[in-house]
BALO-690186 format. One record per atom (N, C-alpha, C): x, y, z; chain; atom name. Coordinates in nm, 3 decimals, always signed. Each point is the difference from the previous one (the first is absolute). Layout:
+---------+---------+---------+-------+------+
:    east :   north :      up : chain : atom :
+---------+---------+---------+-------+------+
:       X :       Y :       Z :     A :   CA :
...
+---------+---------+---------+-------+------+
This chain:
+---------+---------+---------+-------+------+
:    east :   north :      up : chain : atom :
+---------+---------+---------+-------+------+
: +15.375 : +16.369 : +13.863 :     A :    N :
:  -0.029 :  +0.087 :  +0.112 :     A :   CA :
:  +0.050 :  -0.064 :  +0.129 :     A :    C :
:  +0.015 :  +0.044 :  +0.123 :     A :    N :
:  +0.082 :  -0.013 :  +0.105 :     A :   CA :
:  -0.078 :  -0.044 :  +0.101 :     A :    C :
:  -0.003 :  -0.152 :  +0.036 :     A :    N :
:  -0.073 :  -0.041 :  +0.092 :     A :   CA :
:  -0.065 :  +0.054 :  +0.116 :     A :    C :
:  +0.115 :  +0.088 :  +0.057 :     A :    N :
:  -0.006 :  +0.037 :  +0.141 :     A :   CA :
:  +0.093 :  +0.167 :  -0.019 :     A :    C :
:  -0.074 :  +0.068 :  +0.110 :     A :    N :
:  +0.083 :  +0.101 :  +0.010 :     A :   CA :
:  +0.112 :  +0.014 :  +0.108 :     A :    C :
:  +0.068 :  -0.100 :  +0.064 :     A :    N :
:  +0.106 :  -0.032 :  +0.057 :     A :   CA :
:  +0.142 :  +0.050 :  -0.037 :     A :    C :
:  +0.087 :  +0.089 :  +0.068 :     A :    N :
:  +0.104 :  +0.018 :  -0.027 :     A :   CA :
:  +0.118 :  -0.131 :  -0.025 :     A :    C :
:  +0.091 :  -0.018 :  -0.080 :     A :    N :
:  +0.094 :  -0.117 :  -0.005 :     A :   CA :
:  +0.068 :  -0.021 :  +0.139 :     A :    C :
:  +0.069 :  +0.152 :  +0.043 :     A :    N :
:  +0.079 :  +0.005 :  +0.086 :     A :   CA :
:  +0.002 :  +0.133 :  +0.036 :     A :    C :
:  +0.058 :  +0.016 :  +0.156 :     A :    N :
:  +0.001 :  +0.132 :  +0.041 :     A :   CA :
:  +0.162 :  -0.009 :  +0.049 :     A :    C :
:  +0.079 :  +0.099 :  +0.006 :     A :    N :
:  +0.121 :  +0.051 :  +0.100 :     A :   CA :
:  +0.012 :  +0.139 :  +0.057 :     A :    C :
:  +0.011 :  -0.017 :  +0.127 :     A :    N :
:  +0.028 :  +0.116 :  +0.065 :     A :   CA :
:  +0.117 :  +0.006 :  +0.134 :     A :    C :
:  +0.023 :  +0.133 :  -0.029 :     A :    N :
:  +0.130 :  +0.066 :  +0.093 :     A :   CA :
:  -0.097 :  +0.090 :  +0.056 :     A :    C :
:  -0.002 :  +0.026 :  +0.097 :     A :    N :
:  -0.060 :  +0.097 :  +0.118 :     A :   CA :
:  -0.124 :  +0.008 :  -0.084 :     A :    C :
:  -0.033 :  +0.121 :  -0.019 :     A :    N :
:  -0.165 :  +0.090 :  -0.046 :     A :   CA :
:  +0.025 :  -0.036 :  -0.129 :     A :    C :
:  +0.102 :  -0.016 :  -0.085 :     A :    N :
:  -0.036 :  -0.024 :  -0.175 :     A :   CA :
:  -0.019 :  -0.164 :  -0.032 :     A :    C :
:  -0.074 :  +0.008 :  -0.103 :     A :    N :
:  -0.049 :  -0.150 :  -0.062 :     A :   CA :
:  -0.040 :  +0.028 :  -0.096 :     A :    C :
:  +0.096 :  -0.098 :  -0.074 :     A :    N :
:  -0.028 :  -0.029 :  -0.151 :     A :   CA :
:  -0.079 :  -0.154 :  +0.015 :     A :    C :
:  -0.076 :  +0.027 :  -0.111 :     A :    N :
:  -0.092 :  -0.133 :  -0.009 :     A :   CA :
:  -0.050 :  -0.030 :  -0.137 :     A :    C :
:  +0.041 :  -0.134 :  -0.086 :     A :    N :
:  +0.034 :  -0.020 :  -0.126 :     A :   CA :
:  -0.164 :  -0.089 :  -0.005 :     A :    C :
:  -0.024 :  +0.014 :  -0.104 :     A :    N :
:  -0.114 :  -0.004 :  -0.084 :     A :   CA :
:  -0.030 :  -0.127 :  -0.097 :     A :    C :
:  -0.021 :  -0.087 :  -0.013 :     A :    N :
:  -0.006 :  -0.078 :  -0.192 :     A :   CA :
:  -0.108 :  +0.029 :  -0.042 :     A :    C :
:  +0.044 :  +0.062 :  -0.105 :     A :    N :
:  -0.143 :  +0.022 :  -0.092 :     A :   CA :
:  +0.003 :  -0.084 :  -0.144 :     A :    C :
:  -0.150 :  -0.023 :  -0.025 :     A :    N :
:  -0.028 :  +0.001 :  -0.139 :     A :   CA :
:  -0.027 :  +0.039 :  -0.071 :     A :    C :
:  +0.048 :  +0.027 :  -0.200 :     A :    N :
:  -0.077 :  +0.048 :  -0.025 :     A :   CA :
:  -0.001 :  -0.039 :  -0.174 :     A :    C :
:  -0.079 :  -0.047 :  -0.037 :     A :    N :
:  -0.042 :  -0.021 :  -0.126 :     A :   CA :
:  +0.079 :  +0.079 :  -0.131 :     A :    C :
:  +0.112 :  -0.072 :  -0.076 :     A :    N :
:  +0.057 :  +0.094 :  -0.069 :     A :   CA :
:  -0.027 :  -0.103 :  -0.156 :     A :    C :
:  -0.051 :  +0.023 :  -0.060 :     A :    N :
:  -0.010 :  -0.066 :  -0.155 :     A :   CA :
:  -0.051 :  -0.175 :  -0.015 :     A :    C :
:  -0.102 :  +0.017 :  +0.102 :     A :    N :
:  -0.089 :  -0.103 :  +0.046 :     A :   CA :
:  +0.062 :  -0.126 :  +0.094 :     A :    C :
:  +0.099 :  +0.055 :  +0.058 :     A :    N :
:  +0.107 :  -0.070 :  +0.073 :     A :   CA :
:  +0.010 :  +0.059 :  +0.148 :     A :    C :
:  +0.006 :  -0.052 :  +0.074 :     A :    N :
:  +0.014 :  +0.060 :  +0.174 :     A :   CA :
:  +0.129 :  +0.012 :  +0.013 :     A :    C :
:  +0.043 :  +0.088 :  +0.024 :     A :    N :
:  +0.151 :  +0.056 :  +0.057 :     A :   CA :
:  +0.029 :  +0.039 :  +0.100 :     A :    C :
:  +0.062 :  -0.019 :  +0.151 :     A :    N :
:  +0.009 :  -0.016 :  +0.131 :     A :   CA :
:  +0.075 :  +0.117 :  -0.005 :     A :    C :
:  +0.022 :  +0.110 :  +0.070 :     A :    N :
:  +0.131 :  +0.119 :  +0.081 :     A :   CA :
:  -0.083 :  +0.017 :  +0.114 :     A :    C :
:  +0.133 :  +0.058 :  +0.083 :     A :    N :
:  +0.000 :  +0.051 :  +0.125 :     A :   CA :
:  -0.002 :  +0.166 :  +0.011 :     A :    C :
:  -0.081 :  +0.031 :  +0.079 :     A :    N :
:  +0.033 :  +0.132 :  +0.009 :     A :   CA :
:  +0.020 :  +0.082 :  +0.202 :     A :    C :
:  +0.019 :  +0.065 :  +0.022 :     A :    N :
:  +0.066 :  +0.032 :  +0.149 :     A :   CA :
:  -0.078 :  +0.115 :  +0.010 :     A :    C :
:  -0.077 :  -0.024 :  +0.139 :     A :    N :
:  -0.043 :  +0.164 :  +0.085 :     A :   CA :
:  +0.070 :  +0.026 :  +0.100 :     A :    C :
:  -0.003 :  +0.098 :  +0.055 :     A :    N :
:  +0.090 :  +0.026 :  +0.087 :     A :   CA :
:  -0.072 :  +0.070 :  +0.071 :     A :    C :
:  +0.042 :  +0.022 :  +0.172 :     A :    N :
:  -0.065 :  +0.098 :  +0.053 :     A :   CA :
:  +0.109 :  -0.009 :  +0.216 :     A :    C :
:  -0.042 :  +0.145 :  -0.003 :     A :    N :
:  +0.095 :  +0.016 :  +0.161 :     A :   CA :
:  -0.137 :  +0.004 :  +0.073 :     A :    C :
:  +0.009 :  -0.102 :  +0.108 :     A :    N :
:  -0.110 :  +0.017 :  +0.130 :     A :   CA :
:  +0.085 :  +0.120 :  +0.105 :     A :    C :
:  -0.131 :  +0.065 :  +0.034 :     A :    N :
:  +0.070 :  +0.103 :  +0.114 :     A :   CA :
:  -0.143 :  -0.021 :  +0.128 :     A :    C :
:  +0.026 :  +0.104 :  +0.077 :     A :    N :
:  -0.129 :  -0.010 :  +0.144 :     A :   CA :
:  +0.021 :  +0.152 :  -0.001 :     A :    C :
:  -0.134 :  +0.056 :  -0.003 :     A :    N :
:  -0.072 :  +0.092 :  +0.011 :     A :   CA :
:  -0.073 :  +0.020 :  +0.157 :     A :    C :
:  +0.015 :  +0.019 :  +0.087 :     A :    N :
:  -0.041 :  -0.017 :  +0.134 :     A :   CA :
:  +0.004 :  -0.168 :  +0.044 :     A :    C :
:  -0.123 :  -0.012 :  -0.047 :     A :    N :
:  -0.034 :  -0.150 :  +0.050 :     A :   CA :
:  -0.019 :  -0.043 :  -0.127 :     A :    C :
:  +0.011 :  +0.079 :  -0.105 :     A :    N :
:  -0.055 :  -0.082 :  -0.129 :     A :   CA :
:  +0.114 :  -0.030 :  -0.057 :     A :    C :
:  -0.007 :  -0.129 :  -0.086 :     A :    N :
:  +0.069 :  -0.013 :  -0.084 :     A :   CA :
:  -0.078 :  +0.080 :  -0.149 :     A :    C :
:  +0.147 :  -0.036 :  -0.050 :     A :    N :
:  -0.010 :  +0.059 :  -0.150 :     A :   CA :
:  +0.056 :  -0.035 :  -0.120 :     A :    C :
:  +0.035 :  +0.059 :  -0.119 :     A :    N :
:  +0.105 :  -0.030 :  -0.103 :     A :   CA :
:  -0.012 :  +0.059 :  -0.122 :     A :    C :
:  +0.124 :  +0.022 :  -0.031 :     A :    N :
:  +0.030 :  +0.092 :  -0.072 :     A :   CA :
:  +0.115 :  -0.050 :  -0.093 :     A :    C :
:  -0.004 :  +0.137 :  -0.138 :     A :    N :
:  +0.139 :  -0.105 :  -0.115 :     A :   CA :
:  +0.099 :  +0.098 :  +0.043 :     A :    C :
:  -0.006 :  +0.151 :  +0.076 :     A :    N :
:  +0.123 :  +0.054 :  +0.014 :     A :   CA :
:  +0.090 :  -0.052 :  +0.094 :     A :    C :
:  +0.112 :  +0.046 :  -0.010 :     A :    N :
:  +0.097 :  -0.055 :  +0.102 :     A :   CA :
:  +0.079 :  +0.067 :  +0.033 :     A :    C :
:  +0.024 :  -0.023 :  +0.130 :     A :    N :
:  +0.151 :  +0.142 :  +0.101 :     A :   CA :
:  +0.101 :  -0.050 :  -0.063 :     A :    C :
:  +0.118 :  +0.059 :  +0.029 :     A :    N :
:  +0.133 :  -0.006 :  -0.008 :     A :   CA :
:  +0.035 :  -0.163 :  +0.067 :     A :    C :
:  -0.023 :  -0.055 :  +0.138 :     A :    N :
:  +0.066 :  -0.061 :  +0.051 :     A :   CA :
:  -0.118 :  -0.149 :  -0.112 :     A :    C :
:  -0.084 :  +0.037 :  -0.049 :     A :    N :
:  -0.094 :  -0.109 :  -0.023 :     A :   CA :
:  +0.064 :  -0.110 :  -0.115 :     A :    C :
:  +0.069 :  +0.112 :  -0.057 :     A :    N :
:  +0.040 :  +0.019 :  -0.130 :     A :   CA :
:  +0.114 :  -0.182 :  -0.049 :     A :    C :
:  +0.075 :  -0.014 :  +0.089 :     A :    N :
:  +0.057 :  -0.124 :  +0.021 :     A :   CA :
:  -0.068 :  -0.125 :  +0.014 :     A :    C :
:  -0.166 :  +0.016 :  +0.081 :     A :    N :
:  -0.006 :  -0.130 :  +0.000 :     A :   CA :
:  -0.143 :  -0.047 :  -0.127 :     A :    C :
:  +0.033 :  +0.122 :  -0.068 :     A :    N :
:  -0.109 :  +0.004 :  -0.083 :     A :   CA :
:  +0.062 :  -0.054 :  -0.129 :     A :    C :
:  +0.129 :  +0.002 :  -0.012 :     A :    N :
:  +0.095 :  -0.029 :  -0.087 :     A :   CA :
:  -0.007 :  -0.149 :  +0.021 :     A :    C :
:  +0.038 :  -0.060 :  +0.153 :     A :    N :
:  +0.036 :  -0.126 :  +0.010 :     A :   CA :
:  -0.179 :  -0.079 :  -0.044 :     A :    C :
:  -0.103 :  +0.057 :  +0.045 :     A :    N :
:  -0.108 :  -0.104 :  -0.031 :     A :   CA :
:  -0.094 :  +0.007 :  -0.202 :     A :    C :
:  +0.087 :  +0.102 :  -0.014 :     A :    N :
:  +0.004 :  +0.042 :  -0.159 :     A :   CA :
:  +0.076 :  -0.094 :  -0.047 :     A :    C :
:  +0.096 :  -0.038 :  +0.007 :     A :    N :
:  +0.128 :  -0.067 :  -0.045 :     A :   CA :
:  -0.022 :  -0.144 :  +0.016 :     A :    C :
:  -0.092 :  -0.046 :  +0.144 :     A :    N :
:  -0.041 :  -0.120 :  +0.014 :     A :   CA :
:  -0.111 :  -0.053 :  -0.101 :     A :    C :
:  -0.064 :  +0.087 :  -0.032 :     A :    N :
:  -0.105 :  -0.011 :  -0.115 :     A :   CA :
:  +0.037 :  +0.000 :  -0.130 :     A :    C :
:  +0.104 :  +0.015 :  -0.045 :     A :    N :
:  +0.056 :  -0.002 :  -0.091 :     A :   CA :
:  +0.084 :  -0.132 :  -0.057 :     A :    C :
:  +0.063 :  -0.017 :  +0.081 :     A :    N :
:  +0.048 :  -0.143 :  +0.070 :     A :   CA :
:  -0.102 :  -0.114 :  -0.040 :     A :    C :
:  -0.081 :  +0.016 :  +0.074 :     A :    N :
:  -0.097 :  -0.056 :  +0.010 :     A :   CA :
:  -0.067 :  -0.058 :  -0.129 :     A :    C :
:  -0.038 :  +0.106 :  -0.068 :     A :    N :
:  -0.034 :  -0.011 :  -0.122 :     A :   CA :
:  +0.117 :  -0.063 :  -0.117 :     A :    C :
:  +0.059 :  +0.046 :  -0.010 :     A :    N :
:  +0.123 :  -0.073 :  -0.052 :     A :   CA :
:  +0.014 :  -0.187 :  -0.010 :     A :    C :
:  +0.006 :  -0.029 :  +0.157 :     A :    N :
:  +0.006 :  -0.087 :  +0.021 :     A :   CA :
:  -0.087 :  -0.088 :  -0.077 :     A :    C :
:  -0.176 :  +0.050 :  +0.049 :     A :    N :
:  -0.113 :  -0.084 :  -0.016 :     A :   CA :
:  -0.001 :  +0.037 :  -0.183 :     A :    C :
:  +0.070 :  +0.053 :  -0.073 :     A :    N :
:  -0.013 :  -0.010 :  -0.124 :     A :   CA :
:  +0.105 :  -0.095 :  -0.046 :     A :    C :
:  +0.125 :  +0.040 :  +0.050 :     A :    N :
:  +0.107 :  -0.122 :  -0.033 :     A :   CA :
:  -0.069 :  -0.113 :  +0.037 :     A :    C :
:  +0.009 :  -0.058 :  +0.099 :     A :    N :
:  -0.122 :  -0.138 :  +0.015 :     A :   CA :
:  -0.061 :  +0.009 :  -0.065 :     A :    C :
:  -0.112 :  +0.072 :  -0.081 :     A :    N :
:  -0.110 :  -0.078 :  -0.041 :     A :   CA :
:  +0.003 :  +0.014 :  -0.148 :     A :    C :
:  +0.150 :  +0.021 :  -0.051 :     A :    N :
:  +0.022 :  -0.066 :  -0.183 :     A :   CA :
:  +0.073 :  -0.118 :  -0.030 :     A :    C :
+---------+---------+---------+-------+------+
């Protein structure tokens, strides 16, 4: 089970952020580590903030680039850690 509920890592381009995960989880009496990614666009509602998973047209690019960083990301921290 997972010490802490702490994200690994976050990246963001304007209002979108991806933010990668390590989880555990018990597979044939053995602990097995993956990553998994949420995502979400901050916007402002008057004075409020907010957030949301849809996304405009122009959003659409940097939602790609902090998707892609998480991916990356993950990659990496798996190549390292065999």
């Amino acid at each position: 089970m997972a010490e802490s509920n702490k994200p690994e890592t976050k990246f963001r381009a304007g209002g979108c952020t991806a933010t990668v995960w390590k989880n555990t989880k018990e597979v044939k009496g053995r602990d097995v580590e993956f990553y998994s990614v949420t995502f979400e666009r901050s916007y402002k509602d008057g004075e409020e903030w907010k957030t949301t998973n849809s996304l405009g047209q122009n959003d659409i690019p940097k939602a790609c680039v902090v998707l892609n960083k998480a991916f990356e990301y993950i990659v990496l921290k798996q190549t390292g850690d065999e």
